[in-house]
N, CA, C and O atoms as a Maestro MAE file, in Angstrom:
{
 s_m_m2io_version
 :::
 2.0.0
}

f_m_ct {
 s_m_title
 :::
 protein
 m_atom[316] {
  # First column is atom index #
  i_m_mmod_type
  r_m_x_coord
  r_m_y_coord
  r_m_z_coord
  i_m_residue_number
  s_m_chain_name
  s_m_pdb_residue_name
  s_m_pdb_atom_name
  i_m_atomic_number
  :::
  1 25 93.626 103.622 96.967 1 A "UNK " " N  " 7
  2 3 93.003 103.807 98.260 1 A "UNK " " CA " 6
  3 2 94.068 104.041 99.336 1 A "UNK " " C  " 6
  4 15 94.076 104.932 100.186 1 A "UNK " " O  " 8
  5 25 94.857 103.184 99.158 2 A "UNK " " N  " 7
  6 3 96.506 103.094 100.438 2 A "UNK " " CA " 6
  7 2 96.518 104.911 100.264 2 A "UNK " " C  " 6
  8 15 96.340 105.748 101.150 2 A "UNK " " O  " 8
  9 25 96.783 105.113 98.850 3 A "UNK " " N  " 7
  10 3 97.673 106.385 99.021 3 A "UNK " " CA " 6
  11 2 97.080 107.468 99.339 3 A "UNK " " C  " 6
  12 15 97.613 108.388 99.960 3 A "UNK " " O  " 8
  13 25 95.539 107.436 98.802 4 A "UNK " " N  " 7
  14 3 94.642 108.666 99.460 4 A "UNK " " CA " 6
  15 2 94.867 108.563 101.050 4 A "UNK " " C  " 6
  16 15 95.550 109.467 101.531 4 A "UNK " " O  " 8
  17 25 94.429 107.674 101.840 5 A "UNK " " N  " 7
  18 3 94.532 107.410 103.064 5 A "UNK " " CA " 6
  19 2 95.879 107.944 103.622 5 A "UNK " " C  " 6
  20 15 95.881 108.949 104.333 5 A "UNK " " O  " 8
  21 25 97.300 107.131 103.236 6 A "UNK " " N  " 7
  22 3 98.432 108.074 103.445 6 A "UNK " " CA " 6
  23 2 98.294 109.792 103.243 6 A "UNK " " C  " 6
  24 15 98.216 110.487 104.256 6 A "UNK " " O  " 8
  25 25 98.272 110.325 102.095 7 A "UNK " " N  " 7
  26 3 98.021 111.557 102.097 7 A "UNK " " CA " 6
  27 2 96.964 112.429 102.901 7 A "UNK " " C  " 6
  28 15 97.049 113.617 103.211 7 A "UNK " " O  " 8
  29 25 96.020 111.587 103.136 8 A "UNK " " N  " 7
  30 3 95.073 112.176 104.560 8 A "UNK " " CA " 6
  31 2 95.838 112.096 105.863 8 A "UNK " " C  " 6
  32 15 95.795 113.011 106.685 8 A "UNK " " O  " 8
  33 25 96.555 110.962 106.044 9 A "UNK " " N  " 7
  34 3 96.831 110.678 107.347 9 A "UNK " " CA " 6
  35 2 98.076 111.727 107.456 9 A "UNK " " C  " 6
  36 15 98.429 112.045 108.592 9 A "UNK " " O  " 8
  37 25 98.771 112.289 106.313 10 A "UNK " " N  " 7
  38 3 99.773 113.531 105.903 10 A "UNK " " CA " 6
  39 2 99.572 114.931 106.211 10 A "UNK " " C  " 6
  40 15 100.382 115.822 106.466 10 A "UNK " " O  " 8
  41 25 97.930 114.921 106.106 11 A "UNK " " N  " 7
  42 3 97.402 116.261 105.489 11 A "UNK " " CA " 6
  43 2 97.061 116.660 107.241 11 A "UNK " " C  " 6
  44 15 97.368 117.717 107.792 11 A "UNK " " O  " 8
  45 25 96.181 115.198 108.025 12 A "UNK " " N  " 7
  46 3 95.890 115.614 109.592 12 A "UNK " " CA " 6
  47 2 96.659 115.772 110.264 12 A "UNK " " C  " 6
  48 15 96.496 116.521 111.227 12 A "UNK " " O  " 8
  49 25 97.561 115.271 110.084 13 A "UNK " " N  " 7
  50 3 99.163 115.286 110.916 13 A "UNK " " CA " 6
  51 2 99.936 116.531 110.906 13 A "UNK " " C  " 6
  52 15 100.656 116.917 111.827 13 A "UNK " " O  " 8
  53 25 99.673 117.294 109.481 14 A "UNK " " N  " 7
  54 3 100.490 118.670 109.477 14 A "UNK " " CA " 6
  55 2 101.212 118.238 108.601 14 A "UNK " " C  " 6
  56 15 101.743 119.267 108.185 14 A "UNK " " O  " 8
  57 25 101.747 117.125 107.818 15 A "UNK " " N  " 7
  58 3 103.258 116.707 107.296 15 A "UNK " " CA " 6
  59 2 103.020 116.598 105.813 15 A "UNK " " C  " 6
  60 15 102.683 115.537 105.287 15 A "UNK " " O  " 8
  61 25 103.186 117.617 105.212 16 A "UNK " " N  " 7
  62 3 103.275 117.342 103.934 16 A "UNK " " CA " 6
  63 2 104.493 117.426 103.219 16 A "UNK " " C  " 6
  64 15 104.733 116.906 102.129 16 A "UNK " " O  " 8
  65 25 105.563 118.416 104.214 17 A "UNK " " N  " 7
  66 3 106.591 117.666 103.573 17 A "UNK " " CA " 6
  67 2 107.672 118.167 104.998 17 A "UNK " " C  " 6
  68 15 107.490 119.194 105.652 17 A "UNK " " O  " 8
  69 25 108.645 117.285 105.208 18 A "UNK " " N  " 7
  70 3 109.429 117.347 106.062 18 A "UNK " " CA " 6
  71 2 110.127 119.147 106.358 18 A "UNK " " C  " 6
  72 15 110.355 119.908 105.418 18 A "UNK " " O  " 8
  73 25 110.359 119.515 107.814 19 A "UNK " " N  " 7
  74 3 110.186 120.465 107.847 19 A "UNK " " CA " 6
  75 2 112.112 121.227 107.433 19 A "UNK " " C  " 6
  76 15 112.818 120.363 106.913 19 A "UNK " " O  " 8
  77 25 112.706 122.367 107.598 20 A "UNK " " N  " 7
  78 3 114.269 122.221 107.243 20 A "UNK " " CA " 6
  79 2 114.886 122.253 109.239 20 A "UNK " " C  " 6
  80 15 114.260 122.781 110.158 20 A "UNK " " O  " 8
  81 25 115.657 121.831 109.301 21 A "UNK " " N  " 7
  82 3 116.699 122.348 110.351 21 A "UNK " " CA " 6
  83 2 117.490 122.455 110.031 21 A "UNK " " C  " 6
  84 15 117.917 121.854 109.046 21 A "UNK " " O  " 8
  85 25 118.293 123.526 110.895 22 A "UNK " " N  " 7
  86 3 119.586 124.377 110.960 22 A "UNK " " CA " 6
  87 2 120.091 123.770 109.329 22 A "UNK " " C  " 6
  88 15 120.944 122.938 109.021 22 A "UNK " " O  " 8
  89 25 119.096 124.643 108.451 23 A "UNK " " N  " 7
  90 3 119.408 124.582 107.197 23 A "UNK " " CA " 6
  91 2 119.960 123.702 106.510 23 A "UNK " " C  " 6
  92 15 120.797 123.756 105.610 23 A "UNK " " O  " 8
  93 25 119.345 122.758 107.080 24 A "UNK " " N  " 7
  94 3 119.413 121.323 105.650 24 A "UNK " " CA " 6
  95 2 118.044 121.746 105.219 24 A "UNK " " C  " 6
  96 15 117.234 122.479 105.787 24 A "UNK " " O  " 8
  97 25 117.966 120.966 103.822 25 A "UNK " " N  " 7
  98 3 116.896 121.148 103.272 25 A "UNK " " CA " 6
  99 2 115.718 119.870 103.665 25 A "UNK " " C  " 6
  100 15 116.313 118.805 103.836 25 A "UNK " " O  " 8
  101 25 114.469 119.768 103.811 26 A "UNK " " N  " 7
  102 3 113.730 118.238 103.610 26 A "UNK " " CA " 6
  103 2 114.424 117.156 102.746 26 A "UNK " " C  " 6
  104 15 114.606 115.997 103.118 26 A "UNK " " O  " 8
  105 25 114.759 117.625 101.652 27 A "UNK " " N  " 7
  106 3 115.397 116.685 101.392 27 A "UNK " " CA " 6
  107 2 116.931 116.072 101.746 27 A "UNK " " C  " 6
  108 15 117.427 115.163 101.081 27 A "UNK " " O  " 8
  109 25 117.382 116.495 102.512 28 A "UNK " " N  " 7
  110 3 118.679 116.575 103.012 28 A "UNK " " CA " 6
  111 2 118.363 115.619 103.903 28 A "UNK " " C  " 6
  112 15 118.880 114.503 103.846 28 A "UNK " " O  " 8
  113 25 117.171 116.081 105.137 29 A "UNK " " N  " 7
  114 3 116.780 115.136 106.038 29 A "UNK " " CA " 6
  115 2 116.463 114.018 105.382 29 A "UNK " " C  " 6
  116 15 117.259 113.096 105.561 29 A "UNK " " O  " 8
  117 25 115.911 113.886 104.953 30 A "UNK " " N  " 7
  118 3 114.742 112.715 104.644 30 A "UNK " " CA " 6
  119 2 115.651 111.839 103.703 30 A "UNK " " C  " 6
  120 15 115.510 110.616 103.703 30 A "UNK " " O  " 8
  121 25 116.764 112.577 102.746 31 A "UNK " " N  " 7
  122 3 117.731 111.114 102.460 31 A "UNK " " CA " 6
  123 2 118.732 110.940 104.057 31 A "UNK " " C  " 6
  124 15 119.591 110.126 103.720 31 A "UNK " " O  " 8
  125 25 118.951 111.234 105.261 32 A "UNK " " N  " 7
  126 3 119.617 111.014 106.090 32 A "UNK " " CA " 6
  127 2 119.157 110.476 107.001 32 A "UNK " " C  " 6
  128 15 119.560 110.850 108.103 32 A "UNK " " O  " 8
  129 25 117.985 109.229 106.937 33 A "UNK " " N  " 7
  130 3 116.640 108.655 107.692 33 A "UNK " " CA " 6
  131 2 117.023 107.421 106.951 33 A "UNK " " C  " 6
  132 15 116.922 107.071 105.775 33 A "UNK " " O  " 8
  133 25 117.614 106.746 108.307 34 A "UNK " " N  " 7
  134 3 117.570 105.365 108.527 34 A "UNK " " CA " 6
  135 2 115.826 104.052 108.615 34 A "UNK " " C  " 6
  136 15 114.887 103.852 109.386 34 A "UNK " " O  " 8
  137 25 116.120 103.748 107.850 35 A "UNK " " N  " 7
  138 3 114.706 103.648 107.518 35 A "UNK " " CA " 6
  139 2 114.701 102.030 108.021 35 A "UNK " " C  " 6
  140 15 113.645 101.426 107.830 35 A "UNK " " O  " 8
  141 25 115.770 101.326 108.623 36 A "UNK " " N  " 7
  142 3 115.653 100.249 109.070 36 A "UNK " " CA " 6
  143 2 115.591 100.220 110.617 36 A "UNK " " C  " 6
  144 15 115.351 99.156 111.188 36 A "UNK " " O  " 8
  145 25 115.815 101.443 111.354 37 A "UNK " " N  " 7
  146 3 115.215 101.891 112.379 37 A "UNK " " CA " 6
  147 2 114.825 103.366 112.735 37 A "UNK " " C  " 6
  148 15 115.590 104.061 113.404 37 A "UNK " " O  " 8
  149 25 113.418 103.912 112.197 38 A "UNK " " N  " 7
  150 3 112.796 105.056 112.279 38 A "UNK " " CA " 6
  151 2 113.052 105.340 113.710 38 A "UNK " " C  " 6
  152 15 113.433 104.413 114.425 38 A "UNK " " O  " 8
  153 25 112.875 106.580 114.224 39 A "UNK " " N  " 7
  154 3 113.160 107.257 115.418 39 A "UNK " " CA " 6
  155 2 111.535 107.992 115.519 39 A "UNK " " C  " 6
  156 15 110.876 107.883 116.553 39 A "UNK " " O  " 8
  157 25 111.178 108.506 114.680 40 A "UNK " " N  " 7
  158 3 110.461 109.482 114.718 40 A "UNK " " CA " 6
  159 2 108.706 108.959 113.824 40 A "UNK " " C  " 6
  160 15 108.470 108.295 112.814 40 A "UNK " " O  " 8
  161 25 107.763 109.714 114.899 41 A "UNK " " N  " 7
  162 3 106.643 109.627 113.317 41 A "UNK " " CA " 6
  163 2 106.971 109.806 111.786 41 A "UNK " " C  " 6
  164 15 106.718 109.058 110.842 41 A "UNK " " O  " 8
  165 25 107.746 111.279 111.835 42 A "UNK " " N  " 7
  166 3 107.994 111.658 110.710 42 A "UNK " " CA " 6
  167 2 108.680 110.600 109.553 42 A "UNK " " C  " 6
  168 15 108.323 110.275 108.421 42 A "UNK " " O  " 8
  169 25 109.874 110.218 110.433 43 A "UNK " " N  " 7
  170 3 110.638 109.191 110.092 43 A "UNK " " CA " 6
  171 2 109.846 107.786 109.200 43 A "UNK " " C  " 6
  172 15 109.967 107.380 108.044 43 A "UNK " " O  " 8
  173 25 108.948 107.289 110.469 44 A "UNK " " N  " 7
  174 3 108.201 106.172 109.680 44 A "UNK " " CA " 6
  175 2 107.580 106.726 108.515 44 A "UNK " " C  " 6
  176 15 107.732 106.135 107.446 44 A "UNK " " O  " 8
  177 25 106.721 108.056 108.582 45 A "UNK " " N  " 7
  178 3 106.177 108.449 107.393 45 A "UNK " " CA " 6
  179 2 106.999 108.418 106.192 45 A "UNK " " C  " 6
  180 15 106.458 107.898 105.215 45 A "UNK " " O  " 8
  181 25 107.995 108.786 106.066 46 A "UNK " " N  " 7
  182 3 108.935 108.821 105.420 46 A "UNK " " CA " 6
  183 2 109.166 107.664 105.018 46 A "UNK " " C  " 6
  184 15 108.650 107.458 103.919 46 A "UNK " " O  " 8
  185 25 109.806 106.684 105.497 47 A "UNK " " N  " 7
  186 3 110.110 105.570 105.396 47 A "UNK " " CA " 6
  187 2 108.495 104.737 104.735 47 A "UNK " " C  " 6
  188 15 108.553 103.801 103.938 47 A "UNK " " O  " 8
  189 25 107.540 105.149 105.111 48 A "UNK " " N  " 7
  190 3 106.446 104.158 104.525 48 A "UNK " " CA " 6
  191 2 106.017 104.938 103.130 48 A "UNK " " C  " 6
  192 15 105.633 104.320 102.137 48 A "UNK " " O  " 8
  193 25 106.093 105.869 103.167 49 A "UNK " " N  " 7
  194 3 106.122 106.231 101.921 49 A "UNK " " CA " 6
  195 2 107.191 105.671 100.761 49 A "UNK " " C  " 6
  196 15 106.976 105.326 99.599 49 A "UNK " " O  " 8
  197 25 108.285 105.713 101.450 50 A "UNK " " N  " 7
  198 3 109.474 104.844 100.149 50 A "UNK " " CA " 6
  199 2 108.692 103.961 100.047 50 A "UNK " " C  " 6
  200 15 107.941 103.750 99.094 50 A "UNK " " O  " 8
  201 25 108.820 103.236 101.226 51 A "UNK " " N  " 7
  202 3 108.438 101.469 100.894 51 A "UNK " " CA " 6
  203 2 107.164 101.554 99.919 51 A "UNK " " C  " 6
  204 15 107.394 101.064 98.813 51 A "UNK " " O  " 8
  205 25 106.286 101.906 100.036 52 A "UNK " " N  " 7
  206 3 105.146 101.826 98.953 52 A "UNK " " CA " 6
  207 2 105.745 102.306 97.961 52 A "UNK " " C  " 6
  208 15 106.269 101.286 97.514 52 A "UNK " " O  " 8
  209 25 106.071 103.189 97.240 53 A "UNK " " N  " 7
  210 3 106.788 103.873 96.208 53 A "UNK " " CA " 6
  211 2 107.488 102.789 95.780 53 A "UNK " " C  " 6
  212 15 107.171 102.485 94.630 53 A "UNK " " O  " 8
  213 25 108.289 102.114 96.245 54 A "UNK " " N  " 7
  214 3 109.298 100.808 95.671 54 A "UNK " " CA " 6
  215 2 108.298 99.390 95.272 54 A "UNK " " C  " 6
  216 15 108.242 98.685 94.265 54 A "UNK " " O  " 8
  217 25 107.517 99.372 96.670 55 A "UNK " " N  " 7
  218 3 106.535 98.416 96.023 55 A "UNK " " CA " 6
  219 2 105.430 98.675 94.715 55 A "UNK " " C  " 6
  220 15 105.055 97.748 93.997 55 A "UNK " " O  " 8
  221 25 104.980 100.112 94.538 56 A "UNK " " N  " 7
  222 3 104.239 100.289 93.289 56 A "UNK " " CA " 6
  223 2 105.175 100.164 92.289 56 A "UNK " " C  " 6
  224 15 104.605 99.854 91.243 56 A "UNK " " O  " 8
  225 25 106.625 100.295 92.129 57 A "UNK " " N  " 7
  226 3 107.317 100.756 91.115 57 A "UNK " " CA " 6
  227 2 107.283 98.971 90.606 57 A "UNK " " C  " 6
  228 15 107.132 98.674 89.421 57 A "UNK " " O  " 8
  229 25 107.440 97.953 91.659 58 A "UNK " " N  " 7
  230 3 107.719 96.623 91.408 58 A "UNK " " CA " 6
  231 2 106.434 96.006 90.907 58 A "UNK " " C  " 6
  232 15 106.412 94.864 90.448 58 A "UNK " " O  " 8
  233 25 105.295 96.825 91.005 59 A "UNK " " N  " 7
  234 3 104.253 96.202 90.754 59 A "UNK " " CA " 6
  235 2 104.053 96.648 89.226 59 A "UNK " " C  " 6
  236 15 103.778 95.910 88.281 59 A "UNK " " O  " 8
  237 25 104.163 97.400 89.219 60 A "UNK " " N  " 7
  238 3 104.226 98.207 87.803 60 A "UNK " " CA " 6
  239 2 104.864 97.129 86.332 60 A "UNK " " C  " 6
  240 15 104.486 96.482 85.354 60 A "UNK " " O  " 8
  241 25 105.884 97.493 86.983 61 A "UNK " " N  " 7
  242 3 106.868 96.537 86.591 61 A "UNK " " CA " 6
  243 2 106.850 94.967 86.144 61 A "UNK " " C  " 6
  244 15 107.531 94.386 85.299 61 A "UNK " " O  " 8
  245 25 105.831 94.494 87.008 62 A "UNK " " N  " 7
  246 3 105.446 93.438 86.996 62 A "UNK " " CA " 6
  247 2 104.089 93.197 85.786 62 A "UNK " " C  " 6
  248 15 104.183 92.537 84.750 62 A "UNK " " O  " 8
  249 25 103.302 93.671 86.101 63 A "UNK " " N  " 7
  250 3 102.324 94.213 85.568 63 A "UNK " " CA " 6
  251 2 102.616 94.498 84.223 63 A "UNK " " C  " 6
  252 15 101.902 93.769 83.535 63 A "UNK " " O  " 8
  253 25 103.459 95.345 83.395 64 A "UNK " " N  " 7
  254 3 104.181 95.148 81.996 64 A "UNK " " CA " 6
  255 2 104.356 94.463 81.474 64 A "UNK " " C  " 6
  256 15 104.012 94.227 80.316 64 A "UNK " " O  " 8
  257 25 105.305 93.604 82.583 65 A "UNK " " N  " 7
  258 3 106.054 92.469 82.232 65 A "UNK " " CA " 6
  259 2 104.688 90.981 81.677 65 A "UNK " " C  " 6
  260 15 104.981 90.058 80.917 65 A "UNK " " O  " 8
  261 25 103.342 91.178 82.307 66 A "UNK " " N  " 7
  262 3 102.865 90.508 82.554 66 A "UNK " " CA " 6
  263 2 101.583 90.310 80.795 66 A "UNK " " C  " 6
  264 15 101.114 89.377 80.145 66 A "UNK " " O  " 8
  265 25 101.548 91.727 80.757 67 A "UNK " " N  " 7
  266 3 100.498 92.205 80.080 67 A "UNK " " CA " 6
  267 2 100.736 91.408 78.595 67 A "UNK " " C  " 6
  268 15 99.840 90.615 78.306 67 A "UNK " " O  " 8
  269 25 101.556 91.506 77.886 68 A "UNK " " N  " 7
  270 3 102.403 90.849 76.668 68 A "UNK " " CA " 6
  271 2 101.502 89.804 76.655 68 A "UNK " " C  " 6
  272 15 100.567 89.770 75.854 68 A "UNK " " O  " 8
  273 25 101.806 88.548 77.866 69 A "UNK " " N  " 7
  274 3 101.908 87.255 78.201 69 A "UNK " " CA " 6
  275 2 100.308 87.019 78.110 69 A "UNK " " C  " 6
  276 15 99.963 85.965 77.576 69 A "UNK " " O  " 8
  277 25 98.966 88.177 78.729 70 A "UNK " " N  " 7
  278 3 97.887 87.314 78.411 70 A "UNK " " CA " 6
  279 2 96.960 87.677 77.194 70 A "UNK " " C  " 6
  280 15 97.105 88.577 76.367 70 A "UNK " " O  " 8
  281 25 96.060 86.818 77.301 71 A "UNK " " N  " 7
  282 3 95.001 86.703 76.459 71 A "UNK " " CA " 6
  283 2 93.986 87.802 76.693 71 A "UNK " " C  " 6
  284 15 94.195 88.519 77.672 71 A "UNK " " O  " 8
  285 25 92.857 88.060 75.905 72 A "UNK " " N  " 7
  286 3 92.133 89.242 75.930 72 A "UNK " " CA " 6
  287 2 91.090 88.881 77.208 72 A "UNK " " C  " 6
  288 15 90.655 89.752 77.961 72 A "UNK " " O  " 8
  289 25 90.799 87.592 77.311 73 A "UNK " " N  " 7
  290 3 89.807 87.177 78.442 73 A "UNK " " CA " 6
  291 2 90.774 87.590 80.030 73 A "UNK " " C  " 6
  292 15 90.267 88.445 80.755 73 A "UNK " " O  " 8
  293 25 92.090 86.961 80.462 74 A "UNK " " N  " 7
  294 3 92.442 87.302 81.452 74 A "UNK " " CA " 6
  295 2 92.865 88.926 81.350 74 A "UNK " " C  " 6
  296 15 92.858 89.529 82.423 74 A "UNK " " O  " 8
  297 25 93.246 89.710 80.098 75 A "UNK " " N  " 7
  298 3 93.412 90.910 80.478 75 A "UNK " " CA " 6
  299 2 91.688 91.988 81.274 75 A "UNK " " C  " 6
  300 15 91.537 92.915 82.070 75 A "UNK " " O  " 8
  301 25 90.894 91.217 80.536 76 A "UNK " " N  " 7
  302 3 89.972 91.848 81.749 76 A "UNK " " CA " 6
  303 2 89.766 91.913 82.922 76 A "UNK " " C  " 6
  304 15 89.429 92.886 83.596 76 A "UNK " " O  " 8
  305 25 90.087 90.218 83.397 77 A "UNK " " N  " 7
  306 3 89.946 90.246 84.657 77 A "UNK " " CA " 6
  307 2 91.014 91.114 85.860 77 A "UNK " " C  " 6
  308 15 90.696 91.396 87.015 77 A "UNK " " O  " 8
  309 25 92.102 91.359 85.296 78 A "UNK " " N  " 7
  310 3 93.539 91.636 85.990 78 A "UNK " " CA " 6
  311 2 92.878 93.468 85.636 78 A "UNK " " C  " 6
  312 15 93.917 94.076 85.893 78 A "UNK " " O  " 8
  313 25 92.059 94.350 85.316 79 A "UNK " " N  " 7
  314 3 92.071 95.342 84.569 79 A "UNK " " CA " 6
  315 2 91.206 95.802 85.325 79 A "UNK " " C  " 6
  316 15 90.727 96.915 85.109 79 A "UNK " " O  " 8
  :::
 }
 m_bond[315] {
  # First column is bond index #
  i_m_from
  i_m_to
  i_m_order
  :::
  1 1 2 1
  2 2 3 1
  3 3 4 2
  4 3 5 1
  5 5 6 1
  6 6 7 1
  7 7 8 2
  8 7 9 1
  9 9 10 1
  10 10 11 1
  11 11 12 2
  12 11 13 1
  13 13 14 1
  14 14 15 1
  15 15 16 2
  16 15 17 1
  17 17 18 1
  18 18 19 1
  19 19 20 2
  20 19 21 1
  21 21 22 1
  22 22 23 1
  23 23 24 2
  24 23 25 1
  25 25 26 1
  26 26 27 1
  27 27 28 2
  28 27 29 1
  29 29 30 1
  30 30 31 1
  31 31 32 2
  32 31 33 1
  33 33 34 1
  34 34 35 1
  35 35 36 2
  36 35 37 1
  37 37 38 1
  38 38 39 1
  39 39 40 2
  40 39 41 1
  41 41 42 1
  42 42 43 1
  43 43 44 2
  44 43 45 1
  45 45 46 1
  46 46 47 1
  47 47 48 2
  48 47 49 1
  49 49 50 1
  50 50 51 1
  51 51 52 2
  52 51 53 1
  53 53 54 1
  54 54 55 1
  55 55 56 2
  56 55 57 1
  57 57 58 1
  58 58 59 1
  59 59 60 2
  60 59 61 1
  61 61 62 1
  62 62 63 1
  63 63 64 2
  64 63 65 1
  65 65 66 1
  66 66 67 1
  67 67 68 2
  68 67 69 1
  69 69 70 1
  70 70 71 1
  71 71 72 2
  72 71 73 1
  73 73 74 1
  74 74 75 1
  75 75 76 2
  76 75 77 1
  77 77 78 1
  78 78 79 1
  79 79 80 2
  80 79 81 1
  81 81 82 1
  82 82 83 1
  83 83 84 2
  84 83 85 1
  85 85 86 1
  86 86 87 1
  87 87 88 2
  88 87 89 1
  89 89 90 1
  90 90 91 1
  91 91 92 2
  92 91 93 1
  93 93 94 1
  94 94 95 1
  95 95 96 2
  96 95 97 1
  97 97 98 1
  98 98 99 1
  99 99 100 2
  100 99 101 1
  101 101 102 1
  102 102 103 1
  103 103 104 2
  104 103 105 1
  105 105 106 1
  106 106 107 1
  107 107 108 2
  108 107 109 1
  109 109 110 1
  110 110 111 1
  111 111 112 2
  112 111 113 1
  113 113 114 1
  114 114 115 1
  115 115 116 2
  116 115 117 1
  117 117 118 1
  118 118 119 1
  119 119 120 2
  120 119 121 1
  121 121 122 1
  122 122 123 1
  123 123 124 2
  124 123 125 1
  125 125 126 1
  126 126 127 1
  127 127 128 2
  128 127 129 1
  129 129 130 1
  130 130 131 1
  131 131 132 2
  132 131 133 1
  133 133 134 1
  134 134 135 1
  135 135 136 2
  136 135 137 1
  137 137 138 1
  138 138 139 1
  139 139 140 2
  140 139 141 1
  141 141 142 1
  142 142 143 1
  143 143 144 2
  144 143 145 1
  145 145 146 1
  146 146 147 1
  147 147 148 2
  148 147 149 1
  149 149 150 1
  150 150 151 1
  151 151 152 2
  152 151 153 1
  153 153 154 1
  154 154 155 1
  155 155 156 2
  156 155 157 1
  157 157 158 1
  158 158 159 1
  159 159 160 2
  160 159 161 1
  161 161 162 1
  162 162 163 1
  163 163 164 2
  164 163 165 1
  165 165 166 1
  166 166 167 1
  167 167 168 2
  168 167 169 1
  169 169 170 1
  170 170 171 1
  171 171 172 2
  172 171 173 1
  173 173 174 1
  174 174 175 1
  175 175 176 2
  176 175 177 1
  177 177 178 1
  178 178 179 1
  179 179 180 2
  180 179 181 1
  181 181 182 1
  182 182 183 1
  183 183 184 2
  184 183 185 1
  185 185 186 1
  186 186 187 1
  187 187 188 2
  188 187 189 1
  189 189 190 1
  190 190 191 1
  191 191 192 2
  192 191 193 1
  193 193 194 1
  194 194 195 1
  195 195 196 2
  196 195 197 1
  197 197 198 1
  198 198 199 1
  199 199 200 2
  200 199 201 1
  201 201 202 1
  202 202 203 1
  203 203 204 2
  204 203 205 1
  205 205 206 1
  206 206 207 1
  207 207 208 2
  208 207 209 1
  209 209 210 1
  210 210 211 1
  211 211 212 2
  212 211 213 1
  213 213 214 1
  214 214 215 1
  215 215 216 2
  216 215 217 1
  217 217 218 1
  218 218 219 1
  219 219 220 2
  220 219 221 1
  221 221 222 1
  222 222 223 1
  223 223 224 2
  224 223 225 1
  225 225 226 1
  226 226 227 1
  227 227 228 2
  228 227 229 1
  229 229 230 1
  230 230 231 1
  231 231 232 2
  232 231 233 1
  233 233 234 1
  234 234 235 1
  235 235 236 2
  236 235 237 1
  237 237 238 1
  238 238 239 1
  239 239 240 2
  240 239 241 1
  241 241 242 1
  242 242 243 1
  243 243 244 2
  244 243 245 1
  245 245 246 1
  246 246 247 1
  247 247 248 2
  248 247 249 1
  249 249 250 1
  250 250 251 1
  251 251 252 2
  252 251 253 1
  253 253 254 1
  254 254 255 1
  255 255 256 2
  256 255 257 1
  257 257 258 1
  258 258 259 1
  259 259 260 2
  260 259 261 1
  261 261 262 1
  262 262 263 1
  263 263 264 2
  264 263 265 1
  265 265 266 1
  266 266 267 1
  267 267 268 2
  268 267 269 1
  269 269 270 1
  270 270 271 1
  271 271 272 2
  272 271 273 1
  273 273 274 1
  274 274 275 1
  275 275 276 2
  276 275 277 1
  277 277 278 1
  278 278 279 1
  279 279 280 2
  280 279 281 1
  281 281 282 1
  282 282 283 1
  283 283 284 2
  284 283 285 1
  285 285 286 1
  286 286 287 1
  287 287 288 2
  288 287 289 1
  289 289 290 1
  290 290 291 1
  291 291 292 2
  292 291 293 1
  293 293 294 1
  294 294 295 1
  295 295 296 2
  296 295 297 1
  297 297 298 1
  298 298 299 1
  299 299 300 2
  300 299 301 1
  301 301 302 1
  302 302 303 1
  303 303 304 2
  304 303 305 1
  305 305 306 1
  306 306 307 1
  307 307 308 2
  308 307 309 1
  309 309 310 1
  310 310 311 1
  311 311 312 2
  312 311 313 1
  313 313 314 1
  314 314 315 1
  315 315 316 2
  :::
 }
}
């Protein structure tokens, strides 16, 4: 749900992917975005997009780690 919503709030905004200046590429920018103090919308977008991306990757992660450990009754409920 988060991420549909992000990608809408992407899609109304115009920003689907960072735009180039004086020929850096988006990605040039967007690794050169201080993300512990954004300047810009774009910026936060950017930046909130990592942060979720790091938090799904940890959840994931977790979640693996987790699956082993239960029984067939709690794997439903977590599922």
């Amino acid at each position: 749900m988060k991420k549909l919503f992000a990608l809408a709030a992407l899609s109304v905004l115009g920003i689907t992917h960072a735009p180039s200046f004086a020929g850096h590429s988006s990605q040039q920018i967007a690794q050169n975005i201080n993300c512990q103090v954004p300047q810009t919308t774009q910026e936060m977008l950017i930046c909130s997009d990592r942060a979720y991306k790091a938090a799904d990757r940890r959840l994931n992660q977790v979640y693996q780690g987790l699956q082993p450990k239960l029984n067939a009754n709690q794997k439903k409920k977590i599922d």
